[in-house]
C-alpha positions as CSV (number, residue, x, y, z in Angstrom):
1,X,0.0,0.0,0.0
2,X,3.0,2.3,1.1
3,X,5.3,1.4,-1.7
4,X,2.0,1.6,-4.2
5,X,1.4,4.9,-3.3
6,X,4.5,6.7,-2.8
7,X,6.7,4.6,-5.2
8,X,7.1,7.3,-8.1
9,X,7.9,10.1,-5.0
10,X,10.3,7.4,-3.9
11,X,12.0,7.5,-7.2
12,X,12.4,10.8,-8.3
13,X,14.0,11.2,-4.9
14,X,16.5,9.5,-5.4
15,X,17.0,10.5,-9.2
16,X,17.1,14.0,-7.7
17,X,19.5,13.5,-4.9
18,X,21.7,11.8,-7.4
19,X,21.2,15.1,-9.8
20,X,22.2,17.3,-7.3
21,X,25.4,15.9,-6.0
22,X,26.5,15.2,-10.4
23,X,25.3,18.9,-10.0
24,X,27.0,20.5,-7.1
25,X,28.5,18.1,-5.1
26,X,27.3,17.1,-1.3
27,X,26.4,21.1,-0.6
28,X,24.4,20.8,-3.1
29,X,22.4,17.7,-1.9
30,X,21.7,19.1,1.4
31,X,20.3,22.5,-0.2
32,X,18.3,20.1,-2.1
33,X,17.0,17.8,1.1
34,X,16.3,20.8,3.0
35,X,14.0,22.2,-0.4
36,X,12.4,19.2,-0.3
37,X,11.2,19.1,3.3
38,X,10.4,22.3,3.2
39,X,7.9,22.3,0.4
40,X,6.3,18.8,1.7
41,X,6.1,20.9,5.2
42,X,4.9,24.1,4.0
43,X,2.4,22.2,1.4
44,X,0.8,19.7,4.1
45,X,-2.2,21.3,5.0
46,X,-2.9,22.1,0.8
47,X,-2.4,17.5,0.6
48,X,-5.2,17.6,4.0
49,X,-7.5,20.1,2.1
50,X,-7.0,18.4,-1.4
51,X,-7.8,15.2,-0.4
52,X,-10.8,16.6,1.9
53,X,-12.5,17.7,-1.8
54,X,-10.8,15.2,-4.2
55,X,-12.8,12.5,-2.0
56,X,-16.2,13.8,-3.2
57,X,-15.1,13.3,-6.9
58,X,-15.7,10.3,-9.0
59,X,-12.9,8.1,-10.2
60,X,-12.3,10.0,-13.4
61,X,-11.8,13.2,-11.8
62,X,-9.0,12.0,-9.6
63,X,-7.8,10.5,-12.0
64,X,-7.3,13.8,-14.0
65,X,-6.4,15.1,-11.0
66,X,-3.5,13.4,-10.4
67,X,-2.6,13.2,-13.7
68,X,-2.9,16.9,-15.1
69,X,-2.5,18.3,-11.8
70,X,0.7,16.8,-11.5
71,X,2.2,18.4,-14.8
72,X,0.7,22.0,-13.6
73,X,1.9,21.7,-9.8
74,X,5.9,20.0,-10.7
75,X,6.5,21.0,-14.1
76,X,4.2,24.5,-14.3
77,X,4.4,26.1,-10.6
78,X,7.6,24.2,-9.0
79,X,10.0,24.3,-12.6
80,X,8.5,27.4,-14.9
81,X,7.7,29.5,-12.2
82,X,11.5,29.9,-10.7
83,X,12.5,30.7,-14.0
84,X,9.4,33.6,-14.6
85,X,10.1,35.0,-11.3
86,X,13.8,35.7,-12.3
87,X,13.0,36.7,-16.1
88,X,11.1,39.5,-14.7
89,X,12.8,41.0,-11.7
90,X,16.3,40.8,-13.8
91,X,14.6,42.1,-17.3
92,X,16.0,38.7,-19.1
93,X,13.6,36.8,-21.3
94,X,13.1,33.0,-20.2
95,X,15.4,31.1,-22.2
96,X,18.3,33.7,-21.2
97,X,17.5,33.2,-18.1
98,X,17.5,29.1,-18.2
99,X,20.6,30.1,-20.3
100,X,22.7,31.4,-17.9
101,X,21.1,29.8,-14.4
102,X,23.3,27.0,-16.8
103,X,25.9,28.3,-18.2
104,X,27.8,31.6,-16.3
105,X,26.4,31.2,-12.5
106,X,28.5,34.2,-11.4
107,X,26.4,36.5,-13.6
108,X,23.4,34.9,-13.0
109,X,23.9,35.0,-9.6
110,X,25.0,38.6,-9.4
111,X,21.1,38.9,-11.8
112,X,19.4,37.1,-9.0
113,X,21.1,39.1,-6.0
114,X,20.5,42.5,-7.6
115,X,17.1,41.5,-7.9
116,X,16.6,39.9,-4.4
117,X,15.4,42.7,-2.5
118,X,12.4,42.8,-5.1
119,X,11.8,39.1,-5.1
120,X,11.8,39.0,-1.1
121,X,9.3,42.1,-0.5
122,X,7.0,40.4,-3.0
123,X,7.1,37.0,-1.7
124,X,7.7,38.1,1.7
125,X,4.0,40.3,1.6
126,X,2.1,36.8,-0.1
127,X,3.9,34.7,2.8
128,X,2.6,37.2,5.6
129,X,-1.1,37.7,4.0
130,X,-1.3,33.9,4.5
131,X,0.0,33.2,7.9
132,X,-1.9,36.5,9.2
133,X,-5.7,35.5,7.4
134,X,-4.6,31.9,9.2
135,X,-3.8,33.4,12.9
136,X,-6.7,35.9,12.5
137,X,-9.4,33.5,12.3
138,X,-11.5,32.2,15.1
139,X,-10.5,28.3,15.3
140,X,-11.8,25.6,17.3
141,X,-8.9,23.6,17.5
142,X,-5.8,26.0,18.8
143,X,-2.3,24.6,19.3
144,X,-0.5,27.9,20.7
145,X,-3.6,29.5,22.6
146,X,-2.0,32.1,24.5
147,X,-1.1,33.5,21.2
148,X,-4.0,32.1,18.7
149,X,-6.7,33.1,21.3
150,X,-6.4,36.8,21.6
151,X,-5.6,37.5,18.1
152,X,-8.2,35.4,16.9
153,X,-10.1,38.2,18.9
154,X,-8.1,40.9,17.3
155,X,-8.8,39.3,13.6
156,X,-12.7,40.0,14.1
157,X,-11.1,43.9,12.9
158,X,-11.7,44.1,9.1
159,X,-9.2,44.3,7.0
160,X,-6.7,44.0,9.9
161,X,-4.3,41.6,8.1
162,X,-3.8,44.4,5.3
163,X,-3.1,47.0,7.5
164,X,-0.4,45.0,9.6
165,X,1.1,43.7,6.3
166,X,1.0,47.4,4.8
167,X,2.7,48.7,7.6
168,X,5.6,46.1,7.7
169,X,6.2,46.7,4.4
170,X,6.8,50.8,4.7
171,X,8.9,50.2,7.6
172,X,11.1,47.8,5.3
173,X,11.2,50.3,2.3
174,X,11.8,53.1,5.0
175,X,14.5,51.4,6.9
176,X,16.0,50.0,3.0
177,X,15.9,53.4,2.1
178,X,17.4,54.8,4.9
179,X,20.7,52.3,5.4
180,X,21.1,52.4,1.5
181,X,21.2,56.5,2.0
182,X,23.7,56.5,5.1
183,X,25.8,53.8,2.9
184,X,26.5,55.6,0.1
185,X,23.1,56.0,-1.8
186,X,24.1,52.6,-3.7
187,X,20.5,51.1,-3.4
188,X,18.4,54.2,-2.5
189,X,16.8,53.6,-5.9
190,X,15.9,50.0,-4.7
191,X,13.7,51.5,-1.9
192,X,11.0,52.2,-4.3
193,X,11.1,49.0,-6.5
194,X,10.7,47.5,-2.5
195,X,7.9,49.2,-2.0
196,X,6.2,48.7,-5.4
197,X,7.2,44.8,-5.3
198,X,5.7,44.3,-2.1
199,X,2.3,45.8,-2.6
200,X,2.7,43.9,-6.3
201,X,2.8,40.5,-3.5
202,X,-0.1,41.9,-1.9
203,X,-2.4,42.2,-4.6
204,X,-1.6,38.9,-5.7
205,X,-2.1,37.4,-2.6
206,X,-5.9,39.2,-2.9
207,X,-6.6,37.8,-6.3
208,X,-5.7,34.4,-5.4
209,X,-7.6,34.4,-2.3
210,X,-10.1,36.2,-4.2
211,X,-10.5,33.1,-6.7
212,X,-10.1,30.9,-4.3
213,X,-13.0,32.3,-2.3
214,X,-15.5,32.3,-5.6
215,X,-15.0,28.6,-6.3
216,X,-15.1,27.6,-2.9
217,X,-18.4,29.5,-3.0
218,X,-19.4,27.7,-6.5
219,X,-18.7,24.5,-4.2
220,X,-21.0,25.4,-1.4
221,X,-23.6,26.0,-4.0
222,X,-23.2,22.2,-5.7
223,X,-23.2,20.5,-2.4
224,X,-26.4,22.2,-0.9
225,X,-27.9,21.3,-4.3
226,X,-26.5,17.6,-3.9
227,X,-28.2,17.8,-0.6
228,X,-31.6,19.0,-1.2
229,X,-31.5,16.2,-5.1
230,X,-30.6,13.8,-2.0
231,X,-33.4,14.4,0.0
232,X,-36.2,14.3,-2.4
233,X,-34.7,11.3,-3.5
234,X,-35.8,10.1,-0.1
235,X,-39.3,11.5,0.0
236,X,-39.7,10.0,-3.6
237,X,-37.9,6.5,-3.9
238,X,-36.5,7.3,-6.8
239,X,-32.5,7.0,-7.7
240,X,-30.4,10.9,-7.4
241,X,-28.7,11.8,-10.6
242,X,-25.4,11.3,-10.4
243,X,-24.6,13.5,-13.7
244,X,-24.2,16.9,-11.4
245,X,-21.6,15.2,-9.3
246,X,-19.7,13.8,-11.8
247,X,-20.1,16.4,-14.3
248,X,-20.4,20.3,-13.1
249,X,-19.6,20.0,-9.6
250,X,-16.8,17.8,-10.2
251,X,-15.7,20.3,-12.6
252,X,-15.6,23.3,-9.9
253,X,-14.1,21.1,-7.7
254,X,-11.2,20.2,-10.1
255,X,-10.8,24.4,-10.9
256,X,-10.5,24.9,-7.1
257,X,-7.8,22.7,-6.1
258,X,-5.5,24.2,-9.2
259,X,-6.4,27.3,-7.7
260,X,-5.9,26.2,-3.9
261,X,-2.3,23.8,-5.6
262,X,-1.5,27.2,-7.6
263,X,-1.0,29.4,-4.1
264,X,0.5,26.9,-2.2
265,X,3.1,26.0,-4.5
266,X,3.3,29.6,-4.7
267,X,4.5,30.2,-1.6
268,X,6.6,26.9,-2.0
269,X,8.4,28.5,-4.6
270,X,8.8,32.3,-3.1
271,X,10.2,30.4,0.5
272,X,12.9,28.8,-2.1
273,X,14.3,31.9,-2.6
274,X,14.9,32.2,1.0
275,X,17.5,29.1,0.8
276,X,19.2,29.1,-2.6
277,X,19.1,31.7,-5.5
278,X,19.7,28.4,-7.6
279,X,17.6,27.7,-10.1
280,X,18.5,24.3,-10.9
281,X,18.4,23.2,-6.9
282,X,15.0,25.0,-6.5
283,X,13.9,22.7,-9.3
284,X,14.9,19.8,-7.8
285,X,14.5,20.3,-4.5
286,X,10.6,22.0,-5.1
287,X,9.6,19.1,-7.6
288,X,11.0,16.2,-5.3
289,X,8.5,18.1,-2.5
290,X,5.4,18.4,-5.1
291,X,5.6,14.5,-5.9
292,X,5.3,13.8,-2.1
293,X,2.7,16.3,-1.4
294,X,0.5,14.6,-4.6
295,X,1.4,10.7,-2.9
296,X,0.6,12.2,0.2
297,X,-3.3,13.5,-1.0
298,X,-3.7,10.2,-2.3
299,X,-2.5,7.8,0.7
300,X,-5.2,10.4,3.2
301,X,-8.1,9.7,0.8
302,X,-7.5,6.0,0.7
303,X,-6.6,5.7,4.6
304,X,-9.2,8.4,5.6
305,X,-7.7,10.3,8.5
306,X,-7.5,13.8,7.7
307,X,-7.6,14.4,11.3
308,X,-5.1,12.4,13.2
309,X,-2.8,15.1,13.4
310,X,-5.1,18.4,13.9
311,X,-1.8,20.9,14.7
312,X,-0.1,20.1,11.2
313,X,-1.9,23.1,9.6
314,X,-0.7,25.3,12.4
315,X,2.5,24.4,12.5
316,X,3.2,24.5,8.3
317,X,1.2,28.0,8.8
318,X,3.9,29.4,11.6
319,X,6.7,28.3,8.9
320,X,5.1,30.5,6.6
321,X,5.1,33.4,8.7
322,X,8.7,32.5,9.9
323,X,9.4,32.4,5.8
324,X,8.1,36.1,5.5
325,X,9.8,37.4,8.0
326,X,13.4,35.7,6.9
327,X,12.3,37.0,3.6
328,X,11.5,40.6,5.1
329,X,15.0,40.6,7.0
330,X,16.9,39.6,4.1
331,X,16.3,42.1,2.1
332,X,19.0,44.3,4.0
333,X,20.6,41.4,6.2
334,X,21.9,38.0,5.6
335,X,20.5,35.1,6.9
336,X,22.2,31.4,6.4
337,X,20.0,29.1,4.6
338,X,20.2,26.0,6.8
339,X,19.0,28.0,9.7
340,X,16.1,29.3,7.1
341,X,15.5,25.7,6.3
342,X,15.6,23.9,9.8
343,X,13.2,26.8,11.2
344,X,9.9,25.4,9.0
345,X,11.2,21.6,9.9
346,X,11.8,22.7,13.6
347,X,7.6,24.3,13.7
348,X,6.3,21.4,11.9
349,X,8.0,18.4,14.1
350,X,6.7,20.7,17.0
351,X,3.5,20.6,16.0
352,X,3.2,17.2,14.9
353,X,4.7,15.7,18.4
354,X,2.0,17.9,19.6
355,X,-0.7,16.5,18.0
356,X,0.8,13.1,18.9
357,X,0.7,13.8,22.5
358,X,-2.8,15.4,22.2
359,X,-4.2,12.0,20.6
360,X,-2.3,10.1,23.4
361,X,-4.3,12.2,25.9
362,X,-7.7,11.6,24.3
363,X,-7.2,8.0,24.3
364,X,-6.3,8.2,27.9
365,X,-9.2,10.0,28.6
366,X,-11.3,7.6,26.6
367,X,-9.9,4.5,28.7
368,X,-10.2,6.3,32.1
369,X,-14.2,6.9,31.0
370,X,-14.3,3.0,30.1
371,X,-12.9,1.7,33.3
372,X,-15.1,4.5,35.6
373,X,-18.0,3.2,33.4
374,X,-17.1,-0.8,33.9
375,X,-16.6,0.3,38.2
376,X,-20.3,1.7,38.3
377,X,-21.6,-1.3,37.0
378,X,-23.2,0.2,33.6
C-alpha cells in the first residue's frame, strides 16, 4: 500500500538526490534535502484540504487530477515559475534566463542578488497575507492559545491583516531606504522598487484568495444542491442523478484545487528563494516536495484520516510566517539558509509531536471513562 502509493515520490527522490550531488556536489544535496522538506512541510495542509475535496469526486476526476495536476503543480508552478520569477525582476527573457542559471552562474547569480530585494518584499507580503488570514481566524482547535486566542479576537477587525502587512512593508522600504542613504546612496533607488514589489505580492495574494473564495463559494452552491437532489430522493424513492456530481460539480471542484495547488506552491516557490538563489536546486528540490505532497493526498483519501494530526496546519502556517519574516530581513541582512531551512522543519516536528501527544491524551481519557464506566456497573 505504502510502496503503491508513494513509489514514483520514492523515485524521483532519489533521481534528484543523485542530480544534485553530479550537479554541485554534497552542498548541493543538502540544499536540495532541505527544499524538499520544506515544500512537503509548508504544502501539508494544501495535501489535507485536497484530499478533503478530491474525495467527493468520482474516479475519473482524480484520475485527472493526479494526472494533469501533477504536470501544472511539478513541471508549471515548481520548474516554470522559478524561471518567470527571475526573467522578470532581472529584465531577461526565459530562455536567457534558463541560459545562464546554466551556463555563467557568477552573472546569474549577481542577476538574482540584484534582484533579491524585489523578489523578497514580493514574496515576503504573499507569505505574511497567508500566515496572518490563518492566525486571525476564530479556530476551534488552537495549538498555541495564549497566542492564537487573543488574536483570533483581534482578527474580528476588518481588513486587519492588510493594515499590519502594509505597515511592515513601509517600515522595510523606509528602513532600506534609509541604510542604502547612510551607505552611500548605492540602493536608495531599490527603496521604491521594495515598496512597489511588495504591494505587487499583496495584490496577488488578494486575487488568489479572491478566486479561491468564488470557487469555494461555486462548491457550497453544488453541495447544498447535492443535498436537497438527495433528500427528495428520499421522500420519492427514486434514484439521485449522479450527472451533477460527476459532471459540473466535479468540474468546480477540479478548478478549485489548481487554484488552492496554484497558491501553495506559490508560496513553495517564493520560501525557495529564502534558501538558494539556484535555479536548478530549487527545481529539484521543489519538484521532489510536489511528488510527495501529490502521494501524500492520495494515501489520506484512501486511509481516511484527515484528522489524526489536527496541529499540522498550524505548525506549516507558523513556517510561513517564519518564511516572511526571513524574507523581510533579508532584504537588507543576511541570513544562512540551513538556519532558514531547519526553522519550517523545527515548527512542523513541534507541532506534529503535539498532535501526537494530544491524541495520546484523548485516548487516555477515553480508557479512564471506560474503566469508571465498567466500576459503576453500567
Amino acid at each position: 500500500m505504502l510502496l503503491k502509493t508513494f513509489g514514483w515520490s520514492f523515485a524521483i527522490t532519489a533521481l534528484g538526490l543523485v542530480a544534485a550531488v553530479f550537479y554541485g556536489g554534497w552542498e548541493a544535496f543538502g540544499v536540495v534535502a532541505i527544499l524538499a522538506v520544506l515544500e512537503i512541510s509548508l504544502s501539508f495542509d494544501n495535501a489535507v484540504v485536497n484530499a478533503g475535496i478530491l474525495k467527493k469526486m468520482n474516479a475519473f476526476w482524480q484520475k485527472i487530477f493526479l494526472t494533469v495536476g501533477v504536470l501544472v503543480a511539478v513541471f508549471g508552478m515548481r520548474l516554470v515559475f522559478p524561471v518567470v520569477i527571475v526573467a522578470i525582476t532581472a529584465k531577461l527573457n526565459p530562455y536567457d534566463a534558463v541560459h545562464l542559471a546554466l551556463t555563467d552562474k557568477d552573472r546569474y547569480q549577481q542577476l538574482v542578488t540584484d534582484a533579491h530585494p524585489a523578489i523578497a518584499a514580493f514574496g515576503g507580503m504573499f507569505l505574511l497575507m497567508i500566515f496572518l488570514d490563518f492566525i486571525f481566524e476564530d479556530r476551534d482547535i488552537q495549538w498555541l492559545r495564549w497566542i492564537e486566542r487573543p488574536l483570533a479576537k483581534l482578527g474580528k477587525v476588518d481588513m486587519l491583516a492588510v493594515c499590519i502587512s502594509l505597515i511592515v512593508l513601509l517600515i522595510t522600504s523606509f528602513t532600506f531606504a534609509t541604510h542604502a542613504h547612510q551607505h552611500g546612496g548605492a540602493h536608495a533607488d531599490k527603496a521604491q522598487t521594495v515598496l512597489i514589489a511588495g504591494i505587487a505580492g499583496l495584490i496577488t495574494y488578494m486575487i488568489v484568495g479572491g478566486l479561491s473564495g468564488y470557487f469555494e463559494d461555486r462548491l457550497e452552491e453544488e453541495e447544498e444542491r447535492e443535498h436537497e437532489e438527495e433528500e427528495e430522493a428520499a421522500r420519492t424513492g427514486k434514484k439521485k442523478s449522479a450527472v451533477l456530481l460527476a459532471g459540473q460539480a466535479a468540474f468546480f471542484m477540479f478548478l478549485y484545487l489548481e487554484v488552492l495547488d496554484a497558491s501553495f506552491s506559490f508560496d513553495g516557490v517564493i520560501g525557495a528563494f529564502a534558501i538558494t538563489n539556484d535555479i536548478v536546486m530549487m527545481a529539484l528540490g521543489l519538484g521532489i516536495g510536489a511528488m510527495y505532497v501529490r502521494s501524500l493526498t492520495v494515501y489520506l483519501v484512501r486511509q481516511g484520516t484527515l484528522d489524526d494530526y489536527v496541529y499540522l496546519e498550524h505548525g506549516a502556517h507558523y513556517a510561513i510566517g517564519a518564511l516572511a519574516v526571513i524574507l523581510m530581513v533579508t532584504i537588507q541582512y543576511e541570513i544562512n539558509e540551513v538556519v532558514t531551512g531547519l526553522v519550517g522543519v523545527v515548527l512542523i516536528a513541534w507541532s506534529f509531536w503535539s498532535s501526537v501527544r494530544r491524541n495520546r491524551a484523548l485516548a487516555a481519557t477515553g480508557e479512564a471513562d471506560e474503566k469508571a464506566e465498567v466500576s459503576s456497573g453500567v
